[in-house]
Structures are given as C-alpha cells and as structure tokens.
C-alpha positions in Angstrom: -43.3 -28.5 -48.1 -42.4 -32.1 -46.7 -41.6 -33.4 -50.0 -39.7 -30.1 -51.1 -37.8 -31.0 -48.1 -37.0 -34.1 -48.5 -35.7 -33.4 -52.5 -33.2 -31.2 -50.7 -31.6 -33.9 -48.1 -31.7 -36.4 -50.9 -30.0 -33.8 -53.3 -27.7 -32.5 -50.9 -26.2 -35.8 -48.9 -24.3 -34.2 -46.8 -27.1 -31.8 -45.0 -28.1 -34.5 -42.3 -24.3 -33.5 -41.3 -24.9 -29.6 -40.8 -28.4 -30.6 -39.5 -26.8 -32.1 -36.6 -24.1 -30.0 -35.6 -24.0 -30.0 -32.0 -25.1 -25.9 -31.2 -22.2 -23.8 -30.0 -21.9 -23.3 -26.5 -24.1 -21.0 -25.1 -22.5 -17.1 -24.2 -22.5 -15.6 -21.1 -25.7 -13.6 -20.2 -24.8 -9.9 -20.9 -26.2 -9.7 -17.0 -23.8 -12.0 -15.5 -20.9 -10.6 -17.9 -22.2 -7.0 -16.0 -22.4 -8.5 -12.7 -18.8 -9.7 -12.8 -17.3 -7.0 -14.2 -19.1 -4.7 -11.6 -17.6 -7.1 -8.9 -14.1 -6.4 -9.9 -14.6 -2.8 -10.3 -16.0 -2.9 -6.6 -12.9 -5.0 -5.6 -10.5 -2.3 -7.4 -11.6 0.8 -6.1 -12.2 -0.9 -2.4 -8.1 -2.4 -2.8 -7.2 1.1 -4.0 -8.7 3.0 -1.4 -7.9 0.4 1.4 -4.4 0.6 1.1 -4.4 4.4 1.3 -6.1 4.1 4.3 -4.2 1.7 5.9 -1.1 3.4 4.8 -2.4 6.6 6.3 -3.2 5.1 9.6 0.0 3.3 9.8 2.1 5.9 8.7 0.4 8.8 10.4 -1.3 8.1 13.3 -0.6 4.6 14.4 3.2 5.8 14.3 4.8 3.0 12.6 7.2 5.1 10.6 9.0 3.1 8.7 7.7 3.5 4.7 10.5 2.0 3.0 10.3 -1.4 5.4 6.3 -1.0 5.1 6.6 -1.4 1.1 9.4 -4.1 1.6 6.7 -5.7 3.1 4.4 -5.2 -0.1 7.2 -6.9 -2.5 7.3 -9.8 -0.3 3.9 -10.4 -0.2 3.2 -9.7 -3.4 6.0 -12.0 -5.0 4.4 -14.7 -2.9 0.6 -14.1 -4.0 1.6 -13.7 -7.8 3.5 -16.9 -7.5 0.7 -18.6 -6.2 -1.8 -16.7 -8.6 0.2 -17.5 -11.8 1.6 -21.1 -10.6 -1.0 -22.8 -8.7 -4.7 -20.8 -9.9 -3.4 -20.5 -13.3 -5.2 -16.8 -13.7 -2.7 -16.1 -16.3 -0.3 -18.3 -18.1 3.2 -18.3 -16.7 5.8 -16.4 -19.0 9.3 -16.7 -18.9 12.2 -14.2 -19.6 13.5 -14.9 -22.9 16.6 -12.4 -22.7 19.3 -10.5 -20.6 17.9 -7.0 -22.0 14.2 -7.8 -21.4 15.7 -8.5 -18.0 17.7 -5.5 -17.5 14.7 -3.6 -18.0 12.5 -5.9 -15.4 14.9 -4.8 -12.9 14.9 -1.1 -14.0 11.6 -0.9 -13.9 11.9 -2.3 -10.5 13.8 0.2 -9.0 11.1 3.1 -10.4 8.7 1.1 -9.0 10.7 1.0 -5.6 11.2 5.0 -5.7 7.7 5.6 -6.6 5.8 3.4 -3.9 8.4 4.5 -1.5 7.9 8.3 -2.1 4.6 7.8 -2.3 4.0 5.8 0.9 6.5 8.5 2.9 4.2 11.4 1.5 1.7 10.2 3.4 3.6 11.0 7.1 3.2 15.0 6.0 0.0 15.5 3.9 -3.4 14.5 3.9 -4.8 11.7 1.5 -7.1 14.0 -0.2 -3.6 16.0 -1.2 -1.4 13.2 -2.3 -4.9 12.2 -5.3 -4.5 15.5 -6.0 -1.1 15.6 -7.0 -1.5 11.9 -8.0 -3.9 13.4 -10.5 -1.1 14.9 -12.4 0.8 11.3 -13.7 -0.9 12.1 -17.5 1.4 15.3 -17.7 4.7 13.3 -16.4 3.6 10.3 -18.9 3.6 12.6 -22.0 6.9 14.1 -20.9 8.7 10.9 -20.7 6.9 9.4 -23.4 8.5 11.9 -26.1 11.8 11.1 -24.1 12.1 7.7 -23.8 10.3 6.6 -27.2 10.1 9.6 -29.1 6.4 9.2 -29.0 4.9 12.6 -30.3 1.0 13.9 -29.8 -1.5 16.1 -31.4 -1.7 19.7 -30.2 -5.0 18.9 -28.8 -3.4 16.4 -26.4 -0.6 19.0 -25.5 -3.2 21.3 -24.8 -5.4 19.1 -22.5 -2.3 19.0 -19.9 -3.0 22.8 -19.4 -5.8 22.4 -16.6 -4.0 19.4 -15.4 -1.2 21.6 -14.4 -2.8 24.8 -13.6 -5.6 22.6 -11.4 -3.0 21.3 -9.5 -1.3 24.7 -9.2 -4.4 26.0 -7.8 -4.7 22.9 -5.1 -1.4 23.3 -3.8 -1.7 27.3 -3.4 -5.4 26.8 -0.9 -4.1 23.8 0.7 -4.7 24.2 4.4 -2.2 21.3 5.7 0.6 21.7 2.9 3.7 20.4 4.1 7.0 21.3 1.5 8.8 17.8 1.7 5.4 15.7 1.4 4.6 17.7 -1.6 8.0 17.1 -3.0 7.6 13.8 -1.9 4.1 13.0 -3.5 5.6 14.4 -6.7 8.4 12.5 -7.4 6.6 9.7 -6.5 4.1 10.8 -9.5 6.9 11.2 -11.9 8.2 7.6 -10.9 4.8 6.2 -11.6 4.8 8.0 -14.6 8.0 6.6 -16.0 6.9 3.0 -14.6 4.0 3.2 -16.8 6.4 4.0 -19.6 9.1 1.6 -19.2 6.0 -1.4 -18.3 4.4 -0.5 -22.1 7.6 -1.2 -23.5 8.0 -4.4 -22.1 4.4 -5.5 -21.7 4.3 -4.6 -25.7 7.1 -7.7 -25.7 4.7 -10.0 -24.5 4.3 -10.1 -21.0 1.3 -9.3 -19.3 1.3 -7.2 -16.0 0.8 -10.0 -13.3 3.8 -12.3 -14.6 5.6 -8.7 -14.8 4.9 -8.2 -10.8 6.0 -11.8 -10.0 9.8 -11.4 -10.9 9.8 -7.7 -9.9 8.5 -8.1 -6.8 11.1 -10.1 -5.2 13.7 -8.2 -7.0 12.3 -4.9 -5.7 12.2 -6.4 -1.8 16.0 -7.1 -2.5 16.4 -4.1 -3.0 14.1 -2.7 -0.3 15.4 -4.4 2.8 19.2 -3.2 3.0 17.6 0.4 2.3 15.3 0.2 5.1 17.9 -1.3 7.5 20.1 1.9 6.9 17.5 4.7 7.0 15.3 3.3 9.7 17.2 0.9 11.7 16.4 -2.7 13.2 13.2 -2.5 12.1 12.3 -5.8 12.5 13.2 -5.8 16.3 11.2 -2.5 16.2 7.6 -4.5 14.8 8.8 -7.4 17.3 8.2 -5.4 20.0 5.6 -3.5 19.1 3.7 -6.9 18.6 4.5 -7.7 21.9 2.3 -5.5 22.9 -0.1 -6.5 20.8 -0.7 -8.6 17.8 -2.4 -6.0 16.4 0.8 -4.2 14.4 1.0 -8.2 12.8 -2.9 -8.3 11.9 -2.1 -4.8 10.6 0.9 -5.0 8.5 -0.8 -8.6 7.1 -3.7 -7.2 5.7 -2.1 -3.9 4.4 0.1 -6.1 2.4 -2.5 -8.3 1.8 -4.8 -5.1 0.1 -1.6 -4.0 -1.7 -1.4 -7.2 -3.7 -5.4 -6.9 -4.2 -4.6 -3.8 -5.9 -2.4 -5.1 -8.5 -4.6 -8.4 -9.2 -7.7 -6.4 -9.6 -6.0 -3.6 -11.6 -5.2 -6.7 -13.7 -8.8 -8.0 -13.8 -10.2 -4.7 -14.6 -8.3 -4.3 -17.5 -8.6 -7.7 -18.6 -12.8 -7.8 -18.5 -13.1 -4.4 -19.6 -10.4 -2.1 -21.8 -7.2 0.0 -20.8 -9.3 3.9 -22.1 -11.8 2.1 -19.5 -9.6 1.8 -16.7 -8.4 5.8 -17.1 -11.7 6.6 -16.8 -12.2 4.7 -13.7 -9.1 5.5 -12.1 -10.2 9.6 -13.0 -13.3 8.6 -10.4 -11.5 7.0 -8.2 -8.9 9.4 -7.1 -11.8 11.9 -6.7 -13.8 9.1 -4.4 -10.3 8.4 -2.6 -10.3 12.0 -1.6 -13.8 12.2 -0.3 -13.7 8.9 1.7 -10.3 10.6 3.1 -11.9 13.8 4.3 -15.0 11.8 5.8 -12.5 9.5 8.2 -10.0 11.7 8.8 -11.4 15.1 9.1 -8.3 16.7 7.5 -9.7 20.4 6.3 -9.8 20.9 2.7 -10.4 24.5 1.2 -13.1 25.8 -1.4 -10.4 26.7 -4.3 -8.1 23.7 -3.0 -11.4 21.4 -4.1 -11.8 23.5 -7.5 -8.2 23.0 -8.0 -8.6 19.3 -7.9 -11.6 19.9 -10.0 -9.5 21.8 -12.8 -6.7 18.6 -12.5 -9.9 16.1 -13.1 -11.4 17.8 -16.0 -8.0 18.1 -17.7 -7.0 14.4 -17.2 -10.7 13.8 -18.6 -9.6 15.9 -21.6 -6.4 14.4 -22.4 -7.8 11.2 -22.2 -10.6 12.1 -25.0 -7.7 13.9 -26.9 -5.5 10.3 -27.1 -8.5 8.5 -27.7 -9.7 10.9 -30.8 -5.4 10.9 -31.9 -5.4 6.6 -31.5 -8.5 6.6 -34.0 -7.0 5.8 -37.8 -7.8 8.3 -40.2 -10.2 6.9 -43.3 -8.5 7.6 -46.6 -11.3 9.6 -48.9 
C-alpha cells in the first residue's frame, strides 16, 4: 500500500499540491444557524407587537392624539437608524439612486407608505388591536387586486379562489364585533389597501436592485417631509403640545423614544428575517403573528371579543394560509414530459 502510494505522488507531481490544500473554512453549525435565526424571529414578532402596543397606549389611553405627528416621529427616527445601519455597521451595502424615474417611484411609494402607517396608527383611537389584525389579515386580497392592475400580473384560479375565506372571514369579524367603530374600520382598511399597494410598488423597485433597508433610508426622510406640515395643519402645535406634556413628566419623551425606537426594529428585523430565512417563510410567520398580536391584545387590554368574531378571524387566517400554498404551487415551473 506504501509503495502503491508512493508510484502515484511520483506519477502524478503535482498531488503534494492538492494534498495540501488548506481545508475550507468550516460552516456554521446547523445549531447556531437555528439559534440565530430563532433570535431574529423572536426580535420580529416582539418589534411587531411592541409597536402595536405602544401605539395603542399612546393613541388610546395615554391620550396623546396626534397619529400623523406620532409616525412623523417614526420617519425621523427611522432615517436616522438606517443611516447609521447602512453607513456606519455596514449591515447591507449602501445603494445609490441611479435615475429620476427610480426616484419618482421612491417618493411615491413614500407617500403610500405615509397614508398607510397614518391610517393605520389613527385606527387604533376607535378599535381594538385584536380588530385592526383582523382586517390587517386581508392585505393578500388588496395585493392580488393591485397586482393585476399595476403589472398585469395574472393568477391561477386556485389563487383566486383562496381569497374567498379571506373576505368572507373578515366579513364575519366585522358583523360579531362587540367594539366596532365605522370610521376605525374604514380607517384600518385603507390603511390595508395602502400596504397592499406599498408591497406592490416596493417589488417593482426592490426587483431593480435595491434591497428594503437602503429603500427605508431615502424614504424615510422623504416621508417625514411630508408628515410634519400635515400634522401641523390637522393637529396643531404639536410640538408645544409634547413640550408640555413633558413638563409634567419625562415620561411622554421616554415614550415617544422607544415607540420610535421599536418602529425602526420592525423594519430592521423584518429585513433580517427575510434575509436568514426566505420571503414564503416570512408570510407564514407574519399569518402567526397577527393571530399572536391579537391574543396578547385581548390579554392586556381586556377589550371583549365575540365567539363568531374569533371564527371570523379564523376563516381570514385559513384563507391567507391557502393563498399562500396556491402562489407557492403557481411559482413552481412546470417539467416538460
């Protein structure tokens, strides 16, 4: 064996070469890869349901009314945080924008995002949490609708189909909902259509190569431009409004810090999430965590919920589940025979 060895290093000179290859570097343990990705997941959901929290207890019961200065206060943190995150930590490679139509639609999509978190944050002074994931649930029907109208993207039947329960579920909710309040419904909805069409309008320009947390660093400072003179009509000196109310206190400032603070998180982990794991993933996840949202709302605030209103919400799960398996099966490419 030592000799039949030896004929092959002598017969082949360059095997002390591949012999000696340094070994590759070593992969992460499928544990640790678990462990992290778990992490972030717990990071995601807690962000998520954090800021609907806070936004609840600021909104509703702490009495600081003012939604639109309230997400003004998101854009400017967030345009700060991303800067750093992109800039200084280097979590993603800075991206630049290469032309006046990619940023025409930057600062669209800025203003959907501005109607959206506004409507969104404003439902929250009428109806409970627990109602707003419900009709929050629906955003896979709105995305199909503008989908076919903005890029002519068509579906299967199946997928069609699945939007039935998704609808009807939601129907069902807002028929046995004990606290249902007409403008915060209307509210909650159009602020699920403008996330909807946000989630169109980012594919298109996330498919020209810019990834979503270089996407939230120039729209966030454009969208708190467009915020602050907004808030200033509708609500008034606001700012003298907070000043005094942290005269009283410093607690409004610890407040508004940290809700701003979680709303960023929710963007960088959404990021993370999708980055360590895959974007069917993060539907599936976001499915659980509306219905988790709900729940942990119910348990702090005590807001009543109804048997068929639950079931309803139920009904609007399973068909989100449903569509989602539909795109999936529809994205698969057929084998040729």
């Amino acid at each position: 064996m030592v000799v039949e060895a030896n004929h092959r290093r002598n017969s082949h000179p360059n095997l002390d070469t591949y012999l000696t290859l340094p070994p590759s570097p070593p992969s992460k343990p499928p544990s640790a890869a678990f462990h992290s990705t778990t992490a972030v997941v717990a990071a995601w959901y807690s962000s998520n349901i954090g800021v609907l929290l806070l936004n609840k207890y600021l909104l509703s019961i702490y009495g600081y009314h003012y939604p639109i200065f309230l997400t003004t206060l998101h854009m400017l943190f967030s345009a700060a945080y991303s800067a750093v995150s992109v800039h200084y930590l280097r979590l993603t490679p800075p991206q630049h924008i290469h032309s006046r139509h990619q940023l025409l639609k930057i600062v669209s999509l800025s203003l959907i995002f501005c109607f959206s978190v506004v409507c969104g944050n404003a439902s929250l002074n009428f109806i409970p949490i627990s109602f707003n994931q419900s009709i929050g649930a629906t955003t896979p029907f709105f995305t199909a609708v503008f989908s076919v109208v903005l890029t002519c993207d068509r579906h299967s039947s199946a997928v069609y189909l699945s939007l039935i329960p998704v609808v009807l579920g939601i129907v069902v909710a807002t028929s046995y909902e004990p606290l249902f309040h007409p403008l915060g419904f209307l509210l909650c909805v159009c602020s699920t259509a403008g996330r909807a069409l946000k989630s169109v309008v980012q594919g298109i320009i996330l498919s020209q190569e810019m990834n979503s947390m270089n996407l939230l660093m120039y729209m966030a400072p454009m969208s708190a431009v467009v915020l602050w003179p907004i808030s200033m009509y509708f609500e008034g000196n606001v700012v003298a409004a907070t000043v005094e109310k942290a005269k009283e206190g410093w607690f409004v400032v610890v407040l508004l810090a940290g809700n701003a603070t979680v709303a960023y998180l929710v963007n960088l982990t959404n990021f993370l999430v999708t980055k360590q794991t895959s974007a069917l993933t993060l539907q599936v996840l976001g499915n659980a965590k509306a219905a988790v949202a709900a729940v942990v709302s119910v348990l702090i605030f005590r807001n009543p919920v109804s048997v068929m209103g639950a079931v309803g919400f139920g009904v609007t799960i399973m068909g989100v589940v449903l569509y989602g398996e539909a795109k999936k099966r529809c994205s698969k490419p057929t084998q040729l025979r």
